[in-house]
LODRENPA-398411 format. One record per residue (C-alpha): residue in one letter; x, y, z; residue number from 1. Coordinates in nm, 4 decimals. Example, Ala and Ser with C-alpha at 12.3 -4.5 7.8 and 13.67 -1.06 7.14 Angstrom:
% LODRENPA-398411
+------+----------+----------+----------+------+
| resn |        X |        Y |        Z | resi |
+------+----------+----------+----------+------+
|    A |   1.2300 |  -0.4500 |   0.7800 |    1 |
|    S |   1.3670 |  -0.1060 |   0.7140 |    2 |
+------+----------+----------+----------+------+
END
This chain:
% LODRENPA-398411
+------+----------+----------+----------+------+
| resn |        X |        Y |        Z | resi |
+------+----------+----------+----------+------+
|    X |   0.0000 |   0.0000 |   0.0000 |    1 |
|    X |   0.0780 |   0.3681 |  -0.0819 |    2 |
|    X |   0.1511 |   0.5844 |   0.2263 |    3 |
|    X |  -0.1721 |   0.7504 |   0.0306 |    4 |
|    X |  -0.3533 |   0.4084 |   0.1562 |    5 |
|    X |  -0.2606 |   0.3871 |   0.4701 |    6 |
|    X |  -0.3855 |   0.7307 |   0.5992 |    7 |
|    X |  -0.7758 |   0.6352 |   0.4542 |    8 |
|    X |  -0.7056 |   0.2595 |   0.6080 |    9 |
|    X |  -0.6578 |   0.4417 |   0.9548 |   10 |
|    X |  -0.9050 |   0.6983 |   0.8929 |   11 |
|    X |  -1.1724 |   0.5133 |   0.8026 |   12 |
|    X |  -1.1680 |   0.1928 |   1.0154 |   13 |
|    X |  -0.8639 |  -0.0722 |   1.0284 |   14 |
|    X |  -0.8521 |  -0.4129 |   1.2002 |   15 |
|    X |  -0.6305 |  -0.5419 |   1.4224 |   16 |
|    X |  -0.4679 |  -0.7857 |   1.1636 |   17 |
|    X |  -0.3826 |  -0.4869 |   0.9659 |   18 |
|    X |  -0.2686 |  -0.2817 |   1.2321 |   19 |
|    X |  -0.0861 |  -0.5641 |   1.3287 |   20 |
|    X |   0.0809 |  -0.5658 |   0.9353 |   21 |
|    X |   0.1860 |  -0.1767 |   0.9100 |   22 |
|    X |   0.3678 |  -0.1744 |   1.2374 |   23 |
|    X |   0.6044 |  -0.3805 |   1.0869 |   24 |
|    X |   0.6337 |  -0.1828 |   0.7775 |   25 |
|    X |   0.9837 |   0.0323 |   0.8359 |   26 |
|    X |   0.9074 |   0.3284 |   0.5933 |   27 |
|    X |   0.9186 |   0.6563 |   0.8513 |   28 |
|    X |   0.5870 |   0.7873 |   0.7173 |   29 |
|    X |   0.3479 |   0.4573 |   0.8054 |   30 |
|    X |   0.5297 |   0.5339 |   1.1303 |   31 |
|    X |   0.4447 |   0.8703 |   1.1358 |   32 |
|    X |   0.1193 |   0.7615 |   1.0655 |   33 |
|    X |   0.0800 |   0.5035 |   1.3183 |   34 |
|    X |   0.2185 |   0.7442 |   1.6259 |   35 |
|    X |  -0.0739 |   0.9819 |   1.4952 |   36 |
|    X |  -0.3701 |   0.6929 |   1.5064 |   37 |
|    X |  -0.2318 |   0.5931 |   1.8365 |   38 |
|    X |  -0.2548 |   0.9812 |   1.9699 |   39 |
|    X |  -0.6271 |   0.9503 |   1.8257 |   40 |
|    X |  -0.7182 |   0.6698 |   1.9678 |   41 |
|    X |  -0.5924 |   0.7506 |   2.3548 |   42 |
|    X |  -0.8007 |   1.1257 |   2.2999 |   43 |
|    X |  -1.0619 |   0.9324 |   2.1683 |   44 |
|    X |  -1.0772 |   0.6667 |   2.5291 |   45 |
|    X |  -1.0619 |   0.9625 |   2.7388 |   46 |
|    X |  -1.3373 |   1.1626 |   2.6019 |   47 |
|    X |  -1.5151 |   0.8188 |   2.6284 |   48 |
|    X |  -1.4367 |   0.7532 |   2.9437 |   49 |
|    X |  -1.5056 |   1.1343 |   3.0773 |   50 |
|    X |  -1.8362 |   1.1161 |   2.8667 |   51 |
|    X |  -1.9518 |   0.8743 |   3.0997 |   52 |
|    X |  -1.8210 |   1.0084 |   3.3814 |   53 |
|    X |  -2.0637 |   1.2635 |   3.3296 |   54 |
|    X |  -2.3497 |   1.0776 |   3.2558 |   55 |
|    X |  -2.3341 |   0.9468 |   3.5922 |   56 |
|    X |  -2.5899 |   1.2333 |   3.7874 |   57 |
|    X |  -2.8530 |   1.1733 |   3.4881 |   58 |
|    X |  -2.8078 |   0.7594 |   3.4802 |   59 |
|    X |  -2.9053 |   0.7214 |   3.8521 |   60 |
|    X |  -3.2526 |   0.8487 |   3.7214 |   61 |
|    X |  -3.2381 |   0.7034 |   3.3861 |   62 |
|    X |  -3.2167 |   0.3575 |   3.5195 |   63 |
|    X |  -3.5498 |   0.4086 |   3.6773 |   64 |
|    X |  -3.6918 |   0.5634 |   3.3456 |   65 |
|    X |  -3.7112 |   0.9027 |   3.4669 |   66 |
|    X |  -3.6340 |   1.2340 |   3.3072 |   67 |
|    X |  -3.4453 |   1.4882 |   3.4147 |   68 |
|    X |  -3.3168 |   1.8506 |   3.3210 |   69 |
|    X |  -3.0081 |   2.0158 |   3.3229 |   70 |
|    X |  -3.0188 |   2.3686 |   3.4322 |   71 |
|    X |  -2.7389 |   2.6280 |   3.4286 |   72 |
|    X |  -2.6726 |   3.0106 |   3.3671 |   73 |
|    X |  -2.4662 |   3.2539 |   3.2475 |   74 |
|    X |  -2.3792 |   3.6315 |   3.2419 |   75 |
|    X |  -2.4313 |   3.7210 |   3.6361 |   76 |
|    X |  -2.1424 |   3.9060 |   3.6646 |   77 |
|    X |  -2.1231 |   4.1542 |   3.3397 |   78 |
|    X |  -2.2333 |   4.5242 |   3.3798 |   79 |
|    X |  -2.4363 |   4.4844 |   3.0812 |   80 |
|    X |  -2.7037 |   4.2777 |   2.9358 |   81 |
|    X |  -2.9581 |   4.0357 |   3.0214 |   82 |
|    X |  -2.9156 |   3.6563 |   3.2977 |   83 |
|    X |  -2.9926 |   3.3969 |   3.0227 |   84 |
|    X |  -3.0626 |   3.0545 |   3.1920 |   85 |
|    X |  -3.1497 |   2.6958 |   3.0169 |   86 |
|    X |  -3.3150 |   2.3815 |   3.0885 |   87 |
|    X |  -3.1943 |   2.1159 |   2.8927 |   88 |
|    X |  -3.3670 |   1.7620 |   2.9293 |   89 |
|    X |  -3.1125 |   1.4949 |   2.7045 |   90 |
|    X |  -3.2039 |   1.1432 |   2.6236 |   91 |
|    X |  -3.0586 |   0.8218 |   2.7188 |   92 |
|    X |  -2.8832 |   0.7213 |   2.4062 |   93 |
|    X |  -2.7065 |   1.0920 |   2.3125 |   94 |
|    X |  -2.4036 |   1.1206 |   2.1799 |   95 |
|    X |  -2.2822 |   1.4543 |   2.2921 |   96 |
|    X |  -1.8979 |   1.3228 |   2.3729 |   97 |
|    X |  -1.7521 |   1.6801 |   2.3984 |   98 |
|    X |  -2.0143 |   1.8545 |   2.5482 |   99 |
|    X |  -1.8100 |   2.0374 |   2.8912 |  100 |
|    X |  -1.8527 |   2.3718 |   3.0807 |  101 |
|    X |  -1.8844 |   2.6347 |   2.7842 |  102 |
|    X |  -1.5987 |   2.8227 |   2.9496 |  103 |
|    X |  -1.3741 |   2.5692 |   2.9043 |  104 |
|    X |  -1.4700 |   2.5706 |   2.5070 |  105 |
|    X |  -1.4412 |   2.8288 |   2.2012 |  106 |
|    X |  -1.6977 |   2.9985 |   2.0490 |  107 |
|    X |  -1.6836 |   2.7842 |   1.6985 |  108 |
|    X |  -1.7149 |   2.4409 |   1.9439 |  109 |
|    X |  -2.0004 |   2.5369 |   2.1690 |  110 |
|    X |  -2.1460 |   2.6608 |   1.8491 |  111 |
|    X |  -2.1077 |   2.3364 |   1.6994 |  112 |
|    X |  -2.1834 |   2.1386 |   2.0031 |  113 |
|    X |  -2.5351 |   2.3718 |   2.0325 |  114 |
|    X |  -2.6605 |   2.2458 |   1.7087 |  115 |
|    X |  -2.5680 |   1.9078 |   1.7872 |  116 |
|    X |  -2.7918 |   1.9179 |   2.1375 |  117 |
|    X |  -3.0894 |   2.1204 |   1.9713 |  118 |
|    X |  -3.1246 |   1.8137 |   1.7447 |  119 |
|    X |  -3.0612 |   1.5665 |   2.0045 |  120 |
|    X |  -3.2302 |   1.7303 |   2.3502 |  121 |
|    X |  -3.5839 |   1.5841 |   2.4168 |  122 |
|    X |  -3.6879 |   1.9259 |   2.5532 |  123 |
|    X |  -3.4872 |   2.2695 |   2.5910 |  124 |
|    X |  -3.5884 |   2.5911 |   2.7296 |  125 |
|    X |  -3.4360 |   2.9295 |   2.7865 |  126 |
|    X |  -3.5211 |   3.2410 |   3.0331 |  127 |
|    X |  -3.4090 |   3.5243 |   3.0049 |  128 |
|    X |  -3.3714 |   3.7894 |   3.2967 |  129 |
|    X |  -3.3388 |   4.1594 |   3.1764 |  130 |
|    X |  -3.1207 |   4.4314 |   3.3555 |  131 |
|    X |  -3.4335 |   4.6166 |   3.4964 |  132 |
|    X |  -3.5281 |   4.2862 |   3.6447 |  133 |
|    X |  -3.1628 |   4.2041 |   3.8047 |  134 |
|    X |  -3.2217 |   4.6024 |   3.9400 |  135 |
|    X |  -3.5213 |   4.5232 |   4.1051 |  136 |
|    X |  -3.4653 |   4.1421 |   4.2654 |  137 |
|    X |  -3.0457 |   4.1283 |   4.3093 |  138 |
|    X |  -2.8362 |   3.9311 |   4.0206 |  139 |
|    X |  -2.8736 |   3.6036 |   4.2802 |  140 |
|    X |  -3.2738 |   3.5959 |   4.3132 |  141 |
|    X |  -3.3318 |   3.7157 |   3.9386 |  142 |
|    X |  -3.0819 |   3.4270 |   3.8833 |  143 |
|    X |  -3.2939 |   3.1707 |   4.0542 |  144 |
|    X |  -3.6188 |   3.2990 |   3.8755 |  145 |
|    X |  -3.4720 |   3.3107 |   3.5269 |  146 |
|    X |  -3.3916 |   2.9279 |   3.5962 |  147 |
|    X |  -3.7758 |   2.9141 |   3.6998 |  148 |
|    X |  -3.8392 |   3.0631 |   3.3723 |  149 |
|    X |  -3.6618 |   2.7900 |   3.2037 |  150 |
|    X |  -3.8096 |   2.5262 |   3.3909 |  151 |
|    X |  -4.1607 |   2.6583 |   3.3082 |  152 |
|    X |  -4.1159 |   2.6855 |   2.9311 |  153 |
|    X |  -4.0547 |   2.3002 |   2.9149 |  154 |
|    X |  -4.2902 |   2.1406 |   2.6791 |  155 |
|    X |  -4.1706 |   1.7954 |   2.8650 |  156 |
|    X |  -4.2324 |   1.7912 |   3.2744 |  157 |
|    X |  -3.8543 |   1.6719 |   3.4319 |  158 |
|    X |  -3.8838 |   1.4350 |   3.7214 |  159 |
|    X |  -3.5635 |   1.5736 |   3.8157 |  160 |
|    X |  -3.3412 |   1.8823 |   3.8037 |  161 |
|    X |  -2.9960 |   1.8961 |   3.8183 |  162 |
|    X |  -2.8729 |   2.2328 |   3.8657 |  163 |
|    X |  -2.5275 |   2.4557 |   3.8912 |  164 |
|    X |  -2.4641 |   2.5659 |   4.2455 |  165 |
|    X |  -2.8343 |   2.7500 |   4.3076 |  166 |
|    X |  -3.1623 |   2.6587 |   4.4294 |  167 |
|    X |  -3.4623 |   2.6673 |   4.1805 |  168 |
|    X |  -3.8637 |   2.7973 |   4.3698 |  169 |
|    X |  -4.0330 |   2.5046 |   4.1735 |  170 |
|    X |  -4.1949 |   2.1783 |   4.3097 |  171 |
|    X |  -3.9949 |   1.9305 |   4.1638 |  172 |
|    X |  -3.6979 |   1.6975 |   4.2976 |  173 |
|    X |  -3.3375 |   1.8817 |   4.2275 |  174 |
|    X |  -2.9669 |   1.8250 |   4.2881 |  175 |
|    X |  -2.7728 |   2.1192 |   4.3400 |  176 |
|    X |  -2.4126 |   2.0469 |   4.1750 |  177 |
|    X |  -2.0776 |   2.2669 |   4.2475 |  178 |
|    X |  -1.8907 |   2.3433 |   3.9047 |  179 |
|    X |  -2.2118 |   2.1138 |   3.7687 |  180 |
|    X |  -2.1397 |   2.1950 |   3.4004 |  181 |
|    X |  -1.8039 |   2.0165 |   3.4456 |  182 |
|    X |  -1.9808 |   1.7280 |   3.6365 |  183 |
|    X |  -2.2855 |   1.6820 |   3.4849 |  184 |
|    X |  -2.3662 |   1.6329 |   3.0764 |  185 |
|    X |  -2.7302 |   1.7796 |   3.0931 |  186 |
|    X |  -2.5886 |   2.0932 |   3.2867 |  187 |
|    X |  -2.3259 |   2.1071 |   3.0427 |  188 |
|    X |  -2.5361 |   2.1151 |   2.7728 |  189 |
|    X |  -2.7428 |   2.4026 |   2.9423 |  190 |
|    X |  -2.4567 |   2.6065 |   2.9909 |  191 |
|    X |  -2.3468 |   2.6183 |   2.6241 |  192 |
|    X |  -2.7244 |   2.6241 |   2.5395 |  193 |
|    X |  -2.7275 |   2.9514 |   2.7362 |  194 |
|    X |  -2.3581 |   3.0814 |   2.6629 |  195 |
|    X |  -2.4912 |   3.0400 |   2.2914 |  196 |
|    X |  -2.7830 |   3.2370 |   2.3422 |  197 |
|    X |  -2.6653 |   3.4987 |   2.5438 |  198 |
|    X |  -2.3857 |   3.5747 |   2.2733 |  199 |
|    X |  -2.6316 |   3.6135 |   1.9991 |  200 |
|    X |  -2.8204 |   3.8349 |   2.2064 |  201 |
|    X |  -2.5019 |   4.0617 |   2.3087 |  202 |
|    X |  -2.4061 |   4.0737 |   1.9078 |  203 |
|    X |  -2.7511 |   4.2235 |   1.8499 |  204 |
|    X |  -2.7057 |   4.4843 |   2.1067 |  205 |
|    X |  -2.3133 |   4.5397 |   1.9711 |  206 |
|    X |  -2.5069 |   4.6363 |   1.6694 |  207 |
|    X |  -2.7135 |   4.8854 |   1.8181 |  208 |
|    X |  -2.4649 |   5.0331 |   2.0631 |  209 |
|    X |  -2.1221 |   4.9577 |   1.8843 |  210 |
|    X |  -1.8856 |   5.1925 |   2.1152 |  211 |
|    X |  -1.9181 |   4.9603 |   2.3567 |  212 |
|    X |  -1.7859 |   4.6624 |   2.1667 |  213 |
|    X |  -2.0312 |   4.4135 |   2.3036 |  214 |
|    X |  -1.8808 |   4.1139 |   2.0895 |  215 |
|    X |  -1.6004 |   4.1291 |   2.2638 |  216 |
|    X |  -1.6801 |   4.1894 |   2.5964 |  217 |
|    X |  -1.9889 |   3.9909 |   2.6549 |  218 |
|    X |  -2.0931 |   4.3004 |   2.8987 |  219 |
|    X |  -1.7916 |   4.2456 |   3.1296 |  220 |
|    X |  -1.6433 |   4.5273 |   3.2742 |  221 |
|    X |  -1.3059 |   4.5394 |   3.0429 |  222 |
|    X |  -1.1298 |   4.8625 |   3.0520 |  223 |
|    X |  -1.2561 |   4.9186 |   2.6738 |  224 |
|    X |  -1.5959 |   4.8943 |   2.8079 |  225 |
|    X |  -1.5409 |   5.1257 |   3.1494 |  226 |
|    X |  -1.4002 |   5.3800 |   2.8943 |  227 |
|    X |  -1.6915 |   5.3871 |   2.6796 |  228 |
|    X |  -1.9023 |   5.3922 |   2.9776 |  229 |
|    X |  -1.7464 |   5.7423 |   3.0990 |  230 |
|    X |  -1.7145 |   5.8736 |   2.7421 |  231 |
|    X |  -2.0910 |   5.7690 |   2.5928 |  232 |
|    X |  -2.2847 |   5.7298 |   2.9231 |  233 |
|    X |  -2.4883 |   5.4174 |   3.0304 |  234 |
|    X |  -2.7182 |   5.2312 |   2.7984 |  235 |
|    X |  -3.0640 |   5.0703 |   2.8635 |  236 |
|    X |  -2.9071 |   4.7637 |   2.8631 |  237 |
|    X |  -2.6671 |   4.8854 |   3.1381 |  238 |
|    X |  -2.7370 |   4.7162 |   3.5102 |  239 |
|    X |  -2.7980 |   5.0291 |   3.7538 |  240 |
|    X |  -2.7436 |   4.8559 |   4.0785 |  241 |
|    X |  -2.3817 |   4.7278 |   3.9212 |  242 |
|    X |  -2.1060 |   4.9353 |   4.0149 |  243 |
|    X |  -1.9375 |   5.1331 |   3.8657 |  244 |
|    X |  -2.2370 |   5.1388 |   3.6562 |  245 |
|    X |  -2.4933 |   5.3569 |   3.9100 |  246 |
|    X |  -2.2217 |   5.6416 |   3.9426 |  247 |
|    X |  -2.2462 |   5.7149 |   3.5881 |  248 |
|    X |  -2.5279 |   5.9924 |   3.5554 |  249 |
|    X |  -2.4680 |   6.0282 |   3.1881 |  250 |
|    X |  -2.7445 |   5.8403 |   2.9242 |  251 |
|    X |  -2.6046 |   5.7205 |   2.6121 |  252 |
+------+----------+----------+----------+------+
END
């Protein structure tokens, strides 16, 4: 076989007779291309094996056919912008193998990866909280009602939550996980879900209020955005009760 051959044998499925055969084949570049399968493979176990790591919250309740929903949130701490929260209810048989906390991936993965649970999710469900709302109730309580939200807009009734580190006002059964979306797959998959939609949403308002450079930021208080806060004053998307945000008198 041409070296040509052996990269599509080992790309598209080899056995272990052949794999057996090339690693006795002394040209340098089968080599090469054996050292690179091998590197494949090992990623390839350990994804496995952390993919079901992580199914582990969700299977206890699986096993007893019950469903359950993976809540998380993002964007508490920017100065700008909305709380975006999801519920994200995954079936038994998914194969979302890379799906991890969304601030652990890049934008084109958890892009890719969102796609990949819309079509697989058996229910998902986002809430949004807006600034005036985080005003009024405190980023933590908005927080916990935006995941309410979420909850609510399920077409699908969970017999479970799972949830990141909060406490959700609804009547139904729920874990409460510490760094969840690292632990869990269904709060994973709601924390890209919402890190997804929140984005979107900020790239609309970078649009409308472009100083501010939105796409960039996210909302977060980066000295690009604390400048354009003094120069151009504070938006309507701008959180009052956020400092440095409510000594700024000036209205964009």
């Amino acid at each position: 076989m041409t070296i040509k051959d052996v990269k599509e044998l080992l790309e598209d499925g080899v056995s272990a007779k052949q794999l057996k055969d090339l690693q006795t084949d002394s040209r340098a570049g089968v080599q090469k291309l054996l050292i690179q399968f091998e590197k494949r493979r090992i990623k390839r176990s350990e994804l496995l094996a952390k993919f079901e790591s992580k199914k582990q919250y969700e299977k206890a309740f699986w096993d007893h056919d019950l469903l359950v929903a993976g809540v998380d949130e993002v964007g508490r701490g920017p100065l700008a912008g909305p709380v975006v929260t999801a519920a994200v209810i995954l079936p038994t048989d998914s194969t979302l193998y890379e799906v991890d906390d969304s601030k652990k991936l890049s934008a084109k993965k958890r892009e890719e990866l969102y796609r990949q649970i819309c079509e697989q999710a058996v229910d998902i469900s986002i809430g949004v909280g807006s600034p005036e709302m985080i005003d009024r109730e405190n980023i933590y309580h908005a927080t916990e009602l935006v995941m309410k939200r979420a909850i609510d807009g399920l077409y699908v009734k969970p017999d479970h939550i799972l949830v990141d580190a909060m406490t959700i006002p609804v009547e139904i059964g729920q874990t409460k996980l510490y760094k969840g979306d690292s632990k869990s797959l269904s709060i994973g998959a709601a924390s890209i879900v919402a890190k997804v939609a929140r984005d979107h949403l900020m790239n609309m308002y970078a649009r409308i209020y472009p100083e501010f450079n939105f796409v960039h930021n996210d909302g977060y208080g980066t000295k690009e955005h604390l400048l354009a806060l003094e120069k151009y004053g504070r938006t309507p998307i701008h959180r009052l009760s956020f400092s440095p945000v409510k000594q700024i008198n000036k209205i964009y």
